[in-house]
C-alpha positions as CSV (number, residue, x, y, z in Angstrom):
1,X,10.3,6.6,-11.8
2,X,6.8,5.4,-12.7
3,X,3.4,4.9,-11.2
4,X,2.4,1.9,-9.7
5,X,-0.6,1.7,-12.4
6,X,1.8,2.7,-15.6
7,X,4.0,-0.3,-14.4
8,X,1.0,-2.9,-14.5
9,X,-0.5,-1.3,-17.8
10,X,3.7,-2.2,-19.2
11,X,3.8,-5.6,-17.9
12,X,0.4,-6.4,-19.4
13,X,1.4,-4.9,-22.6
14,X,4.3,-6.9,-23.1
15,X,3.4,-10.8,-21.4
16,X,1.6,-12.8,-23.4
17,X,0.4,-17.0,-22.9
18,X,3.1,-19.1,-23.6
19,X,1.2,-21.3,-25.7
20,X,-1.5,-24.8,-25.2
21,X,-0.8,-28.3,-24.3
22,X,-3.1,-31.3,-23.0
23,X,-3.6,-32.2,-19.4
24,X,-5.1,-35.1,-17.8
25,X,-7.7,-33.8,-15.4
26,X,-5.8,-35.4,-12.8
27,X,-3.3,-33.4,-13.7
28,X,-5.6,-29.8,-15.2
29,X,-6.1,-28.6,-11.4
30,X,-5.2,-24.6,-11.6
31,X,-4.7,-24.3,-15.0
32,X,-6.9,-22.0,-17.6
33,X,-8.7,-24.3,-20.8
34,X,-7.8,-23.3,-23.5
35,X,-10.5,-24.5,-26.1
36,X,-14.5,-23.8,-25.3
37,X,-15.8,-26.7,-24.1
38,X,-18.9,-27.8,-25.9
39,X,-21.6,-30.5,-25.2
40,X,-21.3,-33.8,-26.8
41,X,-25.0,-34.6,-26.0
42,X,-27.8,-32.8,-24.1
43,X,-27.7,-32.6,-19.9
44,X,-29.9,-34.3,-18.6
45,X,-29.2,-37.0,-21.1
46,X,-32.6,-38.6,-20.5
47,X,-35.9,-37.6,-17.8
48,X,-34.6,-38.7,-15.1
49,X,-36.2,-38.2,-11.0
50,X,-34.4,-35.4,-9.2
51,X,-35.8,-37.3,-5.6
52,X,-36.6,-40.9,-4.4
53,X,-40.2,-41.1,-4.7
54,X,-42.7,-42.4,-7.2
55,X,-44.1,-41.9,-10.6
56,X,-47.6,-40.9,-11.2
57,X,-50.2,-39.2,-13.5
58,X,-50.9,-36.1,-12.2
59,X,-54.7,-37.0,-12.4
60,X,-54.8,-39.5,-10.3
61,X,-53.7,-37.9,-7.5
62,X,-56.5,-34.6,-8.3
63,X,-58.1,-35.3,-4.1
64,X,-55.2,-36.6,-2.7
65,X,-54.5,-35.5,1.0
66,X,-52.9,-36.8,3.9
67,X,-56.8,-37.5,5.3
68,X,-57.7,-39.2,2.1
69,X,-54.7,-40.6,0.2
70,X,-55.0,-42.4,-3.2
71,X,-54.3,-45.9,-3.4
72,X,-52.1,-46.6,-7.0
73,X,-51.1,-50.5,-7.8
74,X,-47.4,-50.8,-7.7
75,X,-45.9,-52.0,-10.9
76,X,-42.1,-52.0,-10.5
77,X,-39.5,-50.1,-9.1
78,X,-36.4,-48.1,-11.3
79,X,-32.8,-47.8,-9.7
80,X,-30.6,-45.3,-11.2
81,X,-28.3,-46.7,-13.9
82,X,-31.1,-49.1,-15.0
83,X,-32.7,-49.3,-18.6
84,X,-36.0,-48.9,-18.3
85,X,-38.9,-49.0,-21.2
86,X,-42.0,-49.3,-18.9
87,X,-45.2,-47.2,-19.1
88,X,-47.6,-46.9,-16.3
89,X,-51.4,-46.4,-17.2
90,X,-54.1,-44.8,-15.1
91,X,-54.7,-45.5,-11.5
92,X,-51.0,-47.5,-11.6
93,X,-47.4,-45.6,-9.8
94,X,-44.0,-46.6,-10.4
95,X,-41.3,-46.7,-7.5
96,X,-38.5,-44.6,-8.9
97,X,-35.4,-43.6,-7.3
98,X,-32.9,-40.5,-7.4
99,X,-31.3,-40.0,-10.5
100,X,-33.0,-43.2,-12.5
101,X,-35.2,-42.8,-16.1
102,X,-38.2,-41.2,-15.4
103,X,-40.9,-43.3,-17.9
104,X,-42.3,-40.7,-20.7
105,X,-46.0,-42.2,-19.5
106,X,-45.1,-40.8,-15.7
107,X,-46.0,-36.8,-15.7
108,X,-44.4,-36.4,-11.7
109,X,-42.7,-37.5,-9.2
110,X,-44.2,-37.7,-5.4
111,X,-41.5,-37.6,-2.9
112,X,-41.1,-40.8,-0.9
113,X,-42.2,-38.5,2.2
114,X,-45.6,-38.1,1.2
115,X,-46.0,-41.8,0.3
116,X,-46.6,-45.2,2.8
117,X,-46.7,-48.8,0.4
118,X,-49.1,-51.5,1.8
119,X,-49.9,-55.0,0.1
120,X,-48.5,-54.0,-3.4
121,X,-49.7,-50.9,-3.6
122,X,-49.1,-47.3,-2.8
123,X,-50.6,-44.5,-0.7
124,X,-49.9,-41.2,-2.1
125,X,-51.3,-38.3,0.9
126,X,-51.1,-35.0,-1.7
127,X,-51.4,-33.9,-5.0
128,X,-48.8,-33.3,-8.2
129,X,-47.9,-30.7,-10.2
130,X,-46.9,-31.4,-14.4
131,X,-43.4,-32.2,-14.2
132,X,-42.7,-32.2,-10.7
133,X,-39.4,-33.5,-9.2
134,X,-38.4,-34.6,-13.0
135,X,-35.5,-32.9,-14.2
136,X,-35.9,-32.7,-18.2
137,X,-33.6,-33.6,-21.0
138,X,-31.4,-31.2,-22.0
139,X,-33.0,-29.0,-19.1
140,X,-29.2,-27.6,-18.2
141,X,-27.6,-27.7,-21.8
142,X,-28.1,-28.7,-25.0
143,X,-25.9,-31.0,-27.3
144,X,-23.6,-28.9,-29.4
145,X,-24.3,-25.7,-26.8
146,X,-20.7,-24.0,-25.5
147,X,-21.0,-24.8,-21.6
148,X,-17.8,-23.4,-20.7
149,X,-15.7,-20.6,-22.3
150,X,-11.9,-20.9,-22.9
151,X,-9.6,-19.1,-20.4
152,X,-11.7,-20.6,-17.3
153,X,-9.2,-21.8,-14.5
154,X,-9.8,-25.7,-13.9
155,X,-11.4,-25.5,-10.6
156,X,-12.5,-28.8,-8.8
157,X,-16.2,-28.1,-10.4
158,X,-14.7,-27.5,-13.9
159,X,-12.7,-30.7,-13.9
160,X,-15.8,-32.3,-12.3
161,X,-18.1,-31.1,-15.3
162,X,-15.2,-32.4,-17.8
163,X,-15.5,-35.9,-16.5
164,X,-19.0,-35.7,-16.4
165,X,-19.0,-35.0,-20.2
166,X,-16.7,-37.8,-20.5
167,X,-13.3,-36.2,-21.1
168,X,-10.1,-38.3,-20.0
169,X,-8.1,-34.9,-21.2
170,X,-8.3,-31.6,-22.3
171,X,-6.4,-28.5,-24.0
172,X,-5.2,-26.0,-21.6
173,X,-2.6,-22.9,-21.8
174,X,0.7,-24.0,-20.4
175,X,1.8,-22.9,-17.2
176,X,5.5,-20.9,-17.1
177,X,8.8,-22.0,-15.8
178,X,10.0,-20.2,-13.5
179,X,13.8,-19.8,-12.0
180,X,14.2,-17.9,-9.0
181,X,17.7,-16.0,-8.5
182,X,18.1,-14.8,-4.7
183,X,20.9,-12.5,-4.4
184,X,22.7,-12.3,-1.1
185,X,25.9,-13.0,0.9
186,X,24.2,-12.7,3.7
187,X,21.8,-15.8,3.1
188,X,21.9,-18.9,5.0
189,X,19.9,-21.9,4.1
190,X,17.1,-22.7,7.3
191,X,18.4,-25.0,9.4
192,X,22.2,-24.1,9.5
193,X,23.9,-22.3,12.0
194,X,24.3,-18.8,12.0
195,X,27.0,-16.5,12.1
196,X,27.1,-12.7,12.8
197,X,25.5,-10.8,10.2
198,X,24.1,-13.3,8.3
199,X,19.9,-14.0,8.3
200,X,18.3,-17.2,7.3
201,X,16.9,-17.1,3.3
202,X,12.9,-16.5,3.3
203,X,13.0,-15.2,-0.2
204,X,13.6,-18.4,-2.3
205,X,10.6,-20.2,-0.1
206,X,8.5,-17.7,0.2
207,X,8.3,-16.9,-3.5
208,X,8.4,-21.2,-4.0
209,X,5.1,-21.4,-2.1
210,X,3.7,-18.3,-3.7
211,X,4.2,-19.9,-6.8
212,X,2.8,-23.3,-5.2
213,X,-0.1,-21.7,-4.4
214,X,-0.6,-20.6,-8.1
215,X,-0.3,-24.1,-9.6
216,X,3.5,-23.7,-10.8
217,X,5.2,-26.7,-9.7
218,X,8.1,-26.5,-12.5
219,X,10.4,-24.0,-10.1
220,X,13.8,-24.0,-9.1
221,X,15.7,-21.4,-7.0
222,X,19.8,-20.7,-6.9
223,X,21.7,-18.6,-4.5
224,X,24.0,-15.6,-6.1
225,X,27.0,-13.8,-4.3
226,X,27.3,-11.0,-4.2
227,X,29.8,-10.9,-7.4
228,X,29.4,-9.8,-10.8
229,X,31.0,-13.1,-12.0
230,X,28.1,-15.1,-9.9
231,X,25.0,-12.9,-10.5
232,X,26.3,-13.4,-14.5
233,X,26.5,-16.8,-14.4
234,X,23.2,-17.6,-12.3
235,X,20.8,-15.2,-14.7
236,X,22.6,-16.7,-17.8
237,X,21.4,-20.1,-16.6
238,X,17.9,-18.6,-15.5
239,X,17.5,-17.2,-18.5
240,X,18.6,-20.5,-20.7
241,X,15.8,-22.6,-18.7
242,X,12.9,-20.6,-18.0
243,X,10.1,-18.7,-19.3
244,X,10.1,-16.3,-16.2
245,X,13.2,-15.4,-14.0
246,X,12.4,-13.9,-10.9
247,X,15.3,-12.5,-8.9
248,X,15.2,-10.8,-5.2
249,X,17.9,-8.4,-4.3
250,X,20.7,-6.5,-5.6
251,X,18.0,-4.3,-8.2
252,X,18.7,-1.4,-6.1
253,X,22.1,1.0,-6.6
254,X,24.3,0.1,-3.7
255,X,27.9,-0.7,-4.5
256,X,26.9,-4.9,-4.7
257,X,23.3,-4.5,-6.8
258,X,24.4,-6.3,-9.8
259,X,21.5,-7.2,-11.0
260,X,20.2,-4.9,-14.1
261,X,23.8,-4.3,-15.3
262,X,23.9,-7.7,-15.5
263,X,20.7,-8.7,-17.0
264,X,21.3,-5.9,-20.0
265,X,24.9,-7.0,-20.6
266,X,22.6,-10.3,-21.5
267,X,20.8,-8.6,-23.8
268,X,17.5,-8.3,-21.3
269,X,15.9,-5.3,-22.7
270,X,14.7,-2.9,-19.8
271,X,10.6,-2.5,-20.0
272,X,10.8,-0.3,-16.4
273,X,13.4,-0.1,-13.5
274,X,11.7,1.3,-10.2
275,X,8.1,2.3,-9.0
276,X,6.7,4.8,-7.1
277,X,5.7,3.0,-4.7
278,X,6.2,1.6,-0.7
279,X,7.2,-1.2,-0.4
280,X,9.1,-2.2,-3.4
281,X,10.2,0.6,-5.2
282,X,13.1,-1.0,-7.0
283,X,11.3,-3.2,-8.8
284,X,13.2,-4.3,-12.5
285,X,11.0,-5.7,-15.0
286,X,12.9,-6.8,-18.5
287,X,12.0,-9.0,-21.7
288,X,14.6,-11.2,-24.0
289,X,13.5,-12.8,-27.5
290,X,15.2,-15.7,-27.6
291,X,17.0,-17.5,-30.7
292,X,13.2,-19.1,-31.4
293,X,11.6,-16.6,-31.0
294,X,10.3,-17.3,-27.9
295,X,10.0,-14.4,-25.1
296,X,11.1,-14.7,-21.7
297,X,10.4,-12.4,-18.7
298,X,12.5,-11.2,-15.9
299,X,11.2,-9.9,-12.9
300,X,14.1,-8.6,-10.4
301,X,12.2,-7.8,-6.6
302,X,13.5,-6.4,-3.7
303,X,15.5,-8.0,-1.4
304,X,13.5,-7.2,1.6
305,X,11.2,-10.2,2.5
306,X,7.3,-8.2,2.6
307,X,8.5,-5.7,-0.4
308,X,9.5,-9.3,-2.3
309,X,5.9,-10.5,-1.5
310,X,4.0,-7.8,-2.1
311,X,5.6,-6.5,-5.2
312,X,4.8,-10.3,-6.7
313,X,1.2,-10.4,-5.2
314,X,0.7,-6.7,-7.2
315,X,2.7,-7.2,-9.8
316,X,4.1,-10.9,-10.4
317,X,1.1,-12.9,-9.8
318,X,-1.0,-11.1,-12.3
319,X,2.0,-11.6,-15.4
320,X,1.9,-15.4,-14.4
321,X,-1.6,-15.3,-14.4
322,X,-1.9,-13.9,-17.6
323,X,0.6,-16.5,-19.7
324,X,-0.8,-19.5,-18.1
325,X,-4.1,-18.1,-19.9
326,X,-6.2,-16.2,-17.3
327,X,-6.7,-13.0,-17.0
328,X,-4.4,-10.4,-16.2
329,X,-6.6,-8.4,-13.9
330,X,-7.4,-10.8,-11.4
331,X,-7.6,-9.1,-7.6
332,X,-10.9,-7.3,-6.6
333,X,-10.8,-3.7,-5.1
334,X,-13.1,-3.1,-2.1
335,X,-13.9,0.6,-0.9
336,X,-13.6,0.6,2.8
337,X,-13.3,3.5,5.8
338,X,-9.9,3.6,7.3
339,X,-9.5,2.3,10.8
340,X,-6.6,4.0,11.7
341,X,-4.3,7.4,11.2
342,X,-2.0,6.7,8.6
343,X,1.0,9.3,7.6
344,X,3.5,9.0,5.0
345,X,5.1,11.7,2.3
346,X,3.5,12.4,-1.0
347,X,4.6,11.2,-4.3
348,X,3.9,7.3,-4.0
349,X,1.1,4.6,-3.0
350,X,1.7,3.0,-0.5
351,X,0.7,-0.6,0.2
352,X,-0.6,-0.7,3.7
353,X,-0.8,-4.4,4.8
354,X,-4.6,-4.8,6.9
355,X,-7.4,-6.8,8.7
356,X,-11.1,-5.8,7.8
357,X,-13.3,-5.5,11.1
358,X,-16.5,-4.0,11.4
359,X,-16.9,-0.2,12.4
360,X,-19.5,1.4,14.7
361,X,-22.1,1.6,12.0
362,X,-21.4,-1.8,10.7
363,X,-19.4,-0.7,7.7
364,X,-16.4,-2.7,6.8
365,X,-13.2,-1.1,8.4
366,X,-9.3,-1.2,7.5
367,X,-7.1,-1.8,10.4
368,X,-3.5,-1.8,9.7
369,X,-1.8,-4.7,11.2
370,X,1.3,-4.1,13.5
371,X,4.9,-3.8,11.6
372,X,4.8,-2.4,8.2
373,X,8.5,-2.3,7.7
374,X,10.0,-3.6,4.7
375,X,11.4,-6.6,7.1
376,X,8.6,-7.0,9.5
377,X,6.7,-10.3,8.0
378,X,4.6,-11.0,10.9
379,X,2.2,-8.1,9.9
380,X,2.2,-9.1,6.4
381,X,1.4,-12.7,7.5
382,X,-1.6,-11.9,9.2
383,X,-2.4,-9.1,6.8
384,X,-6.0,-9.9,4.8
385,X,-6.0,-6.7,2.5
386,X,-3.2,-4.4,1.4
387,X,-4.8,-0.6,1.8
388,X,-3.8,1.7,-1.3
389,X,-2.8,4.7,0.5
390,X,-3.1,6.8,-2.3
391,X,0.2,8.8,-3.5
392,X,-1.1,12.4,-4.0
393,X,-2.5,11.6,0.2
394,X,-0.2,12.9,3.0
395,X,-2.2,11.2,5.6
396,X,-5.2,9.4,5.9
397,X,-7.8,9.9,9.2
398,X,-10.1,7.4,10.9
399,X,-13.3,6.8,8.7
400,X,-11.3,8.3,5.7
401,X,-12.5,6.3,2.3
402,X,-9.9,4.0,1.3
403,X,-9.1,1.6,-1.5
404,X,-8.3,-2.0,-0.1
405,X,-7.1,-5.0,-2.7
406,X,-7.7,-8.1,-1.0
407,X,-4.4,-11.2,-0.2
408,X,-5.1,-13.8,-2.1
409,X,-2.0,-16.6,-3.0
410,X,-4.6,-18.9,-5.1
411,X,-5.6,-17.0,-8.1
């Protein structure tokens, strides 16, 4: 059995991206560029007013106050999106509004607030500053500069910057696809009546919108009996369709966990089979090179519905992460007090599902959330953190240091 941390260090060691494609930017939303993206021209493009307001030599305006305004002549006003080749001379103001070409002649811009027109002219009640309330060509980048570096996720501001530089498309790293395999005679699709000893499936949409969440839409999920003969023939499909099979239940070794037989007689070679760690401790993770060349993944979970959760959110999330192009290490550690008396027996981390409050002294505080079995979602559903009750620890006591990783689906 392995450590939590020598089971991330093999999973990043053998996962690599799966390769680029093109994406619309309607389309880019969650996925990781894969090219720099680089300035086809300077931003601003031209001077341009960063307020509605008016344009003016700074001289003219040396005793202006709200007791003794200056009076400038009027000459014209500039909307944004309107060519403009007008110059202003001394003692003269152009109205100018957010966003339009600033004339080279105007050296600021007064805001509209300080300013009242009256019989084609306009009183300005303070002074300027060089350059005031114009925002300068090329002020943000240059033409030719890198403005964004490859393996940043498409967030709304990314894609918003694309268009802005006029892209209709752009290279990104492909996202996987992904096969789920849920294991289980037990399972009953939602919805359907139940009979004794059966449970409803959570696995297959649970893990669906986990993968939702990351931007994987190309997913499908199949049920397996408990059968050699069916777990054989579901993983053989898996495995001819996907880049990444994930699989929850029967990775264990009771008499019906099928699962890594299976996937070796299939020619999956074994990278690790169980962790030292709670919940999730038989966790499988194998690679196959297929006929070109191509490497697929197989990641076979528990079959308990948090330990299937969390061992993706720890482990999963940050392979997939990591071949769609981002990087590998993705979820921030925070170093907290405990909130609470924690027990457990040495030899493995445990991931303690939590809320963050606030402690007597205003630190930030761990509080476990109520049902940490393997089987109890409600605490993991409310759970913000998961606590990383050290494995060398026997116990942990209130206002005890501890290590919290914090629940995040999105990234």
């Amino acid at each position: 059995m392995i450590t939590f941390e020598e089971a991330l260090k093999l999973v990043d060691d053998n996962v690599s991206v799966l390769g680029k494609t093109e994406a619309c930017l309607g389309d880019m939303a969650g996925c990781y560029l894969a090219e720099n993206v680089v300035a086809p021209f300077p931003s601003p493009q031209f001077d341009n007013s960063a307020v509605d307001g008016y344009g003016v030599k700074t001289s003219d305006l040396s005793s202006a106050s709200d007791k003794t305004p200056k009076e400038l002549k009027l000459v014209t006003a500039i909307a944004a999106g309107a060519p403009s080749q007008l110059q202003i001379n001394v003692g003269e103001a152009v109205k100018i509004f957010t966003g339009a070409r600033v004339p080279s002649s105007c050296e600021a811009v007064v805001m509209r607030e300080y300013c009242r027109e009256e019989n084609g002219s306009v009183l300005i009640e303070c002074g300027a500053q060089q350059g005031e309330n114009i925002r300068r060509t090329g002020d943000e980048y240059k033409k030719g500069e890198t403005v964004l570096e490859s393996g940043i996720k498409a967030t709304p501001p990314v894609i918003a910057l694309l268009a802005s530089l006029g892209h209709v498309k752009f290279p990104v790293f492909k996202k996987p696809v992904v096969t789920l395999v849920v294991t289980g005679d037990e399972l009953v699709e939602p919805g359907q009546p139940l009979k004794d000893g059966q449970i409803y499936d959570s696995n297959a949409y649970g893990l669906t919108a986990a993968l939702s969440a990351l931007g994987i839409s190309e997913c499908k999920s199949v049920v397996a009996r408990d059968t050699r003969e069916e777990t054989r023939k579901c993983f053989e499909q898996a495995l001819s369709e996907s880049d990444v099979v994930i699989s929850s239940g029967g990775v264990s070794v009771g008499d019906h966990d099928y699962v890594k037989e299976t996937l070796e007689a299939l020619g999956v070679t074994t990278v690790f089979w169980r962790i030292a760690m709670k919940p999730g401790k038989p966790v499988y993770f194998g690679v196959i090179d297929a006929k070109d060349g191509k490497r697929k993944y197989v990641f076979g979970l528990p079959g308990n519905p948090v330990s299937v959760l969390v061992t993706f959110h720890q482990i999963v999330k940050p392979a997939l992460r990591k071949m769609a192009g981002g990087n590998f290490c993705g979820n921030s550690t925070l170093k907290v007090t405990a909130g609470a008396a924690l027990k457990k027996r040495p030899g493995r981390l445990d991931f303690v599902r939590g809320m963050l409050s606030r402690g007597e002294n205003g630190e930030p505080t761990a509080i476990p959330t109520r049902g940490q079995e393997s089987h109890m979602l409600s605490g993991l559903a409310k759970a913000q953190v998961m606590l990383h009750f050290d494995r060398d620890l026997e116990k942990l006591s209130p206002g005890d240091p501890v290590d919290v990783t914090f629940i995040s689906w999105h990234d």
